[in-house]
N, C-alpha and C positions, 0 to 999 in steps of 0.2 A: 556867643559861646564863651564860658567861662572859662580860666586858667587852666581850673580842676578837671574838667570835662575834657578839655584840649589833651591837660597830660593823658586822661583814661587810656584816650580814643588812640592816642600814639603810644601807651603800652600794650595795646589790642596790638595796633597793627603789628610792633614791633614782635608781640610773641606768635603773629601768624607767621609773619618772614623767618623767626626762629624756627617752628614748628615746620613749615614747608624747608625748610634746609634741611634741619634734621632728617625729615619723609625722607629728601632730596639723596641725603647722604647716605640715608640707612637703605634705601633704593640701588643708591651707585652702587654701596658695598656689596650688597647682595649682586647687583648684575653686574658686578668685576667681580666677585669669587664664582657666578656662573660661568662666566665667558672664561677665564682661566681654565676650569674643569673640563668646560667643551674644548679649548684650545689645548689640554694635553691632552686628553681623547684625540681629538684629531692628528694631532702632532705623531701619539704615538701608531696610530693606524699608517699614517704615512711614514712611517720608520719601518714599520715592519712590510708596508709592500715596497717600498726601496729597499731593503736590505733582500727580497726575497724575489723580485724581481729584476733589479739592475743586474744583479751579478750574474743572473740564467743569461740576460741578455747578452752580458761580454762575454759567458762562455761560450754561446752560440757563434757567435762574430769571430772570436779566434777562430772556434770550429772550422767556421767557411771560409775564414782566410788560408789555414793549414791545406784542405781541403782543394782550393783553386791552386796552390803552388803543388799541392803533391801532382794533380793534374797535368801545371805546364810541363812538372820535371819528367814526366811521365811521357807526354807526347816528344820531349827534345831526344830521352832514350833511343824514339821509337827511330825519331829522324838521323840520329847522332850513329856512328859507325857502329859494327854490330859488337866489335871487342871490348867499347865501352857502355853495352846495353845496362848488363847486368849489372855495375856500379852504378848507373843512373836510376834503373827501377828498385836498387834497395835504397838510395836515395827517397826513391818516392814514399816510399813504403815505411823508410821512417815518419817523414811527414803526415804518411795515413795513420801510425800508432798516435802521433800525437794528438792528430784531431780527432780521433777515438776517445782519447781521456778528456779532452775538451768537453765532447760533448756527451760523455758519462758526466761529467759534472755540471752540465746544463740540464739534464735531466734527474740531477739529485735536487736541485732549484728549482726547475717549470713546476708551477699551480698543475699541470694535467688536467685541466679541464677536456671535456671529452672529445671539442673539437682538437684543440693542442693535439690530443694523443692518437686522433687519424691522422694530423698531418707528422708528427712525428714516424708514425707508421709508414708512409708514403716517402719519408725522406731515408730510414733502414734499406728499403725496399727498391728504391735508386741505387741507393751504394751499392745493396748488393749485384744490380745488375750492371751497373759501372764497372765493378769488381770481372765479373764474369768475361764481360765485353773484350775487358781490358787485359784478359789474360788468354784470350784469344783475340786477339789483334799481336800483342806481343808473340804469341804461337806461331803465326801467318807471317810475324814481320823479315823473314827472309827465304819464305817456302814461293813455291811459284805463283800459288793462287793468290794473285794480285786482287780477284771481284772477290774472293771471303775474307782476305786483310782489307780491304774498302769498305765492306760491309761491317766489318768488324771493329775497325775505327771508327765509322758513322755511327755503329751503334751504342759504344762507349762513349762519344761525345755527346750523342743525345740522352742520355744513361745520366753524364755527369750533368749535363744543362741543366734535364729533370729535376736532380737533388739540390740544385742552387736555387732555382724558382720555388721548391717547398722552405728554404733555408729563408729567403728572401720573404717567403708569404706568412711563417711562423713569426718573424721580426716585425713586419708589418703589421701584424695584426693584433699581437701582444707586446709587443716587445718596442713600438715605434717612437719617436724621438717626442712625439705628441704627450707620451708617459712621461717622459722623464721631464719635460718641462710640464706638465699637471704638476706632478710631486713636488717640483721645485718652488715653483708658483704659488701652489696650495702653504704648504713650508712656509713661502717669504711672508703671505698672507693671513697666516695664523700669526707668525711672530709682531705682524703689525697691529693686530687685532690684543695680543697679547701688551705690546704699548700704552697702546690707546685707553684698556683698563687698568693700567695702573697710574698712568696718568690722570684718570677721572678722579681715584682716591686722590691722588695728591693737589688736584688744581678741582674742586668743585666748581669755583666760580664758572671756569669754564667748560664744566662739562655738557652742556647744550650745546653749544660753538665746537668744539672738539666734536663729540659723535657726532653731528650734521657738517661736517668737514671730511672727519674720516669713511662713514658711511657714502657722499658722495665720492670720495677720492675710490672709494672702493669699487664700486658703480662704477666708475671712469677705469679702473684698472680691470674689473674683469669683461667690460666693454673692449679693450684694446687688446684684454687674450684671448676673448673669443676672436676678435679682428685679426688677431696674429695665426690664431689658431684656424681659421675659416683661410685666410691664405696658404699655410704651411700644406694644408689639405689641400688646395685647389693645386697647389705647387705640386704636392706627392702625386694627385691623381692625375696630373699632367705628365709628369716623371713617367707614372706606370705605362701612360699612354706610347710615352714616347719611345722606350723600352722597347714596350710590344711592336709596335710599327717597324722599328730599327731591324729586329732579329726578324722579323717575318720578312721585309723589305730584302735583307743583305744575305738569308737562308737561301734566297730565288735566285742569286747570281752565280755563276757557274766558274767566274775567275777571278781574281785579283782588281786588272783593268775594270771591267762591271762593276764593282762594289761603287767604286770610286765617285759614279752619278747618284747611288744611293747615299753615300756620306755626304755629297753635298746637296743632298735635297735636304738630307738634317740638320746640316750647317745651316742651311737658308729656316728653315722653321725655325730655331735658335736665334737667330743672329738678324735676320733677314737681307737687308741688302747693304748691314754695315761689314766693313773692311778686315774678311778672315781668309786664312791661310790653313791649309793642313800640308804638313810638307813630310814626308815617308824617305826612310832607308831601308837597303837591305840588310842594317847589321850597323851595331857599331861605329866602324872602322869606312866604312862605307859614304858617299855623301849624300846631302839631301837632294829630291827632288819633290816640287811642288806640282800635288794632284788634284788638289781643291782649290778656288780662287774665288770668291763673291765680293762684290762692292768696289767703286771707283778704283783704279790703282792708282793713288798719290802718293807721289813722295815720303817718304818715310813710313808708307804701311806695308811692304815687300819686308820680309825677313830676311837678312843677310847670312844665319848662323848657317856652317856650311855643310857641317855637319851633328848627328846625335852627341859624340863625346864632348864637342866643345859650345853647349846648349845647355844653361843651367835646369833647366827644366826638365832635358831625358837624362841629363849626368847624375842628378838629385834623387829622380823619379818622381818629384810631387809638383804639384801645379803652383805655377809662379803666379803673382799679380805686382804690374807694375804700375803706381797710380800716377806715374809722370815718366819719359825717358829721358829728365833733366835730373839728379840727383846721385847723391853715393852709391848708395844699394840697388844700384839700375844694372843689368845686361849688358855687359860692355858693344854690343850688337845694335841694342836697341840706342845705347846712347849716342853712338856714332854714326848716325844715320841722319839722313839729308832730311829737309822739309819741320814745319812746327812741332814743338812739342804735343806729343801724344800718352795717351798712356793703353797699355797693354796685357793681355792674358795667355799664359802658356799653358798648356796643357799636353804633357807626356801620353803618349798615344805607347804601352806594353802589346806588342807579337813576339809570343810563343817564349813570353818572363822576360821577355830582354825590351827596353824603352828604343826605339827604332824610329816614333817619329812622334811629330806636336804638331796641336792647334795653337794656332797664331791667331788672336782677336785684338783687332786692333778701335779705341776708343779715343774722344777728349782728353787733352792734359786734365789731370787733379779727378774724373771721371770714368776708372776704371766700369768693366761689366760687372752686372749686380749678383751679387751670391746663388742667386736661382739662374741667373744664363751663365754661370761659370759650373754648377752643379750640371744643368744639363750639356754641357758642352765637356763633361767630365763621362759622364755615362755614353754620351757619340763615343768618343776617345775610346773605353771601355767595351762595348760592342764591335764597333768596327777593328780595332787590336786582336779581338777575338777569331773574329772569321777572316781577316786578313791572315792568320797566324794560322787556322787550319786549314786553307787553302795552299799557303806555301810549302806546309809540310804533308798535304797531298798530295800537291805536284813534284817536292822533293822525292817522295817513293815510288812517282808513278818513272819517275827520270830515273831513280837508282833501279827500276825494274826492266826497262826499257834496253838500258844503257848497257856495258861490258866495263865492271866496276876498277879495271886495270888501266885498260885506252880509253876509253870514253867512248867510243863506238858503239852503234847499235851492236845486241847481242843477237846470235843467231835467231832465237826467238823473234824479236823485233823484225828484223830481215823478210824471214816467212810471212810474218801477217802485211808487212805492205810490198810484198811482191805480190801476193793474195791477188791485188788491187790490180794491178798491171795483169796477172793472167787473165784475171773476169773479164776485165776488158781484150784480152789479147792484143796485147801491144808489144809492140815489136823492142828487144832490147839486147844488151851484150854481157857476156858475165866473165869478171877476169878473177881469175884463182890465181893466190899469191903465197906463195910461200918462203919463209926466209931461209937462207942459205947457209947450211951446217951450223941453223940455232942452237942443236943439240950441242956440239960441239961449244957452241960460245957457254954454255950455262955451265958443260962439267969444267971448263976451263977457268972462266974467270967468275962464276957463283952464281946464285939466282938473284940478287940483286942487280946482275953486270946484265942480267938476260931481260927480265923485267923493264930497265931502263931503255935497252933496245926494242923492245915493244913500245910504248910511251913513244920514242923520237919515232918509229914507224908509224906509229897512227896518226902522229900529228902531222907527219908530212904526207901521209896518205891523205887525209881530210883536207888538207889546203894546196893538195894536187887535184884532187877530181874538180867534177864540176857542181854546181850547187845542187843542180836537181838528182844528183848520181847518187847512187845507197851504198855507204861505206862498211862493214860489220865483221866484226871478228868470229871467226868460223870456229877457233876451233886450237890451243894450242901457238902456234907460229902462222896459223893459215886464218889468211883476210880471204874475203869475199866482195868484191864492188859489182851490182847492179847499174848498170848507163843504161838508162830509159833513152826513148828514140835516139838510139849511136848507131850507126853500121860500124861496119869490123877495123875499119882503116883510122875510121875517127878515134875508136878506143885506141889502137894503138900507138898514136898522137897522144891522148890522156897519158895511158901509161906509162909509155917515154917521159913523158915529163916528170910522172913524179920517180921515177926509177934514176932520173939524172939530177934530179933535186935532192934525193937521200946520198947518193954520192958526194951531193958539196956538205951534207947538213954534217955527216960522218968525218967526212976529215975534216970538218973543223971545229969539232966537237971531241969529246973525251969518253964519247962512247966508243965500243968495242967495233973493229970495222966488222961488218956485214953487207951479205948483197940479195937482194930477190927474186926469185925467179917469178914470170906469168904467165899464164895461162887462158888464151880470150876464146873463147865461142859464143857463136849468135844463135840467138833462140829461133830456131824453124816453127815454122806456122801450126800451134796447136799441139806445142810439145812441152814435157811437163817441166819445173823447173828444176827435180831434180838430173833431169833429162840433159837439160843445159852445162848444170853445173859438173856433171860427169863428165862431160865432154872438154868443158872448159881443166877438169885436174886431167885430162889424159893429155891436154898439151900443151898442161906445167909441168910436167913427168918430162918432157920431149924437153924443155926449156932445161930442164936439171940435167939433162943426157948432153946438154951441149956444153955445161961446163958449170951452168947455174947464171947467175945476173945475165939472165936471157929472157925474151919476152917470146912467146910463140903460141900461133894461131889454129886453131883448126883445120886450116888450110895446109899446114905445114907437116900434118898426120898423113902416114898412107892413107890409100883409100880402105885396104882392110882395116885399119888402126881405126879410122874413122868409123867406119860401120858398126866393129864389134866393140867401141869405147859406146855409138850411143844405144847401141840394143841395150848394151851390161847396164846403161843408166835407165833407159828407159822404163827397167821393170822396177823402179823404184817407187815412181807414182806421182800423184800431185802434193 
């Protein structure tokens, strides 16, 4: 091959590598000014459902947070004295104006697509029975009919349930965290794409190297958010699951104590046999005690905090994580405690808006629990909080219903339905009628607080005179009534004594006004009614005030006409 022929042959090649650059170039340029074009396109579509979706979404989420505290402030009314109802439910009631505009302005945002706007319809339609429930329950909440104020809170809590499960399944379904990391994702991955082409322009040489880099990286990244995204789901559908489970589970228990085995059957699905605690108070001010236990008890995994106020976690109200109980920023509780380093999860347990008690999970030093077992052990906390919280302010109303809201004594009512018990059975009992001794007198003298107070020190010494099985209740005014189930007449009198000689030291040594009582005991005859009894029993507390008063006397101590004509006069009174 000659000189000449040589150079040809290497000005060919050299204007093919020219001419394929060029191609190469004018190729790039063209597919970086397409991929730019596609990348604000995409850019701006994902602008415009972030800006049109995120924000429905927080207004939703206030919504139901507004929504759940006008709720709790709603139920504390119900349980809270009756003088401060009304301050409490406009309390609530501002709370309801405000998640009103919350979610007028979530509804100026929602897409409304046609399912959106049935469940939206379904969540109106809650409130309003919420609403309704709730304003009869308040109605009830100090009338007698104790089973239509029951019915009528049950029906306003399940009212509100209703509208937080369409709240919850509206977020879910459009609205869930799966979105907002799409858009974010989508976002970071335009902008990488958006690189990548302008870097082609500027570095040709590499731009084979470059897109078969970036294209794989891309491959590998949305390999890892489907991976991300296939767990976040199996995570949420397990959430859902557990959710359900929890409130069906802890719906079927009937008291406080019962819940207890169901929270820790969910502590053990969570957790399973590693080292967790759930410890509950009644309040505050109150101390702890532990109701849940799973996993070995070693040294250093018992909580020590003694109680809610002085517990970062219900003092805060947000969930603690400590990845070591060696360090600064550690639980002064957790750091002072015996046995190896560990690390630990707190989780504030809310009854009835107030933080009253926490799960304790205890882990490896540097190996706290993983985001999804601190997540579902946040939702136990949240469920069980719930129906721990309406069961205690069931039984608060069923006790302020029961009760005699002055003494603490069963109230007449109360009295009747479990004497009920003892006539069905005809059992033999004694009934002492008690009345205090020129109360009138003590009240126009020294005030209705002076009279008051002297009720108060009588009941409690009444109550801690009888005997356990014995039914203490305030009749009426100044007049007690005590039921002694199997007593003969001489035993009662023995009771009574005792406590008629016990109010005499309680009085003078006390700064109440003196007082003394008279009583009155008769025994129930075979198949007589009990107002039958009880008539007889005031004809000789009558006989006990005729002797001077701070007298105790018996049936027995009646003439016989006194006798006869006190129980015919009673007898037509009935059962």
């Amino acid at each position: 091959m000659t000189a000449v022929a040589a150079r040809r042959r290497g000005l060919r090649a050299t204007r093919r590598v020219v001419v394929l650059a060029a191609v190469s170039l004018a190729f790039l340029v063209a597919l970086a000014g397409i991929m730019g074009w596609v990348t604000e396109s995409a850019r701006s579509e994902v602008d415009g459902v972030a800006d049109r979706v995120l924000p429905a979404s927080e207004h939703l989420g206030v919504a139901t947070d507004l929504l759940n505290r006008s709720h709790a402030q709603f139920l504390r009314a119900l349980a809270g004295p009756s003088e401060e109802r009304a301050a409490r439910v406009a309390a609530a009631q501002d709370l309801q104006v405000q998640a009103e505009a919350e979610w007028t302005a979530y509804l100026r945002r929602a897409p409304f697509g046609p399912e959106e706007r049935a469940l939206q319809s379904e969540f109106v339609d809650a409130g309003d029975r919420t609403t309704e429930a709730g304003a009869a329950a308040f109605a009830l909440a100090d009338s007698p009919d104790r089973a239509g104020y029951e019915a009528a809170l049950a029906a306003e809590l399940q009212a509100h349930e209703s509208r937080q499960a369409v709240a919850v399944t509206i977020r879910r379904r459009f609205y869930d965290r799966d979105v907002r990391v799409g858009v974010q994702r989508t976002s970071d991955a335009l902008a990488r794409v958006d690189r990548v082409g302008m870097g082609i322009i500027a570095f040709t040489a590499l731009v084979i190297v470059t897109l078969s880099v970036v294209t794989f990286r891309r491959y590998a990244g949305l390999e890892r958010v489907k991976a991300k995204r296939d767990d976040e789901r199996h995570q949420h559908d397990r959430l859902a699951d557990l959710e359900v489970q929890l409130r069906r589970g802890l719906e079927m228990e009937p008291n406080e104590d019962a819940t207890y085995e169901v929270v820790e059957v969910g502590v053990r699905s969570v957790r399973g046999d590693e080292p967790t605690e759930v410890l509950l108070a009644g309040g505050p001010e109150e101390h702890f005690r532990c109701v849940v236990r799973t996993g070995a008890e070693e040294p250093g995994t018992s909580c020590q905090v003694p109680s809610p106020r002085e517990c970062p976690a219900t003092a805060g109200g947000n969930t603690r994580v400590f990845r070591s109980s060696v360090g600064i920023d550690v639980c002064p509780f957790l750091r002072h405690r015996e046995g190896p380093p560990v690390s630990a999860v707190c989780v504030p347990i809310g009854i009835a808006g107030t933080a009253s008690g926490v799960i304790h999970a205890v882990g490896p030093a540097g190996r706290p629990p993983e985001d999804g077992i601190v997540v579902e052990l946040e939702l136990l906390a949240r469920e069980a909080g719930e129906r721990i919280g309406f069961l205690r302010v069931l039984s608060q109303t069923e006790a302020q219903a029961e009760t005699d809201h002055l003494t603490g004594l069963w109230n007449r009512r109360t009295l009747l339905a479990r004497v009920r018990h003892l006539l069905d059975r005809d059992d033999r009992f004694v009934v002492a009628y008690v009345d205090l001794d020129h109360f009138k007198d003590l009240n126009d003298t020294h005030g209705r607080d002076a009279g008051d107070r002297a009720l108060r020190r009588f009941a409690r010494v009444l109550r801690d005179g009888v005997r356990p099985t014995d039914l203490p209740a305030r009749y009426g005014g100044e007049e007690f009534v005590v039921v002694l189930p199997e007593c003969s007449l001489g035993d009662a009198v023995l009771v009574v004594e005792r406590v008629r000689e016990q109010l005499g030291v309680e009085v003078a040594a006390s700064s109440v006004e003196a007082f003394t009582m008279s009583v009155g005991l008769a025994a129930r005859a075979p198949a007589e009614s009990f107002d039958a009894t009880v008539g007889r029993a005031d004809e000789a507390m009558r006989l006990a005030k005729e002797r001077g008063g701070d007298h105790i006397a018996t049936t027995e101590d009646l003439e016989p006409t006194e006798r006869a004509s006190g129980g015919d006069a009673s007898s037509t009174s009935g059962d």
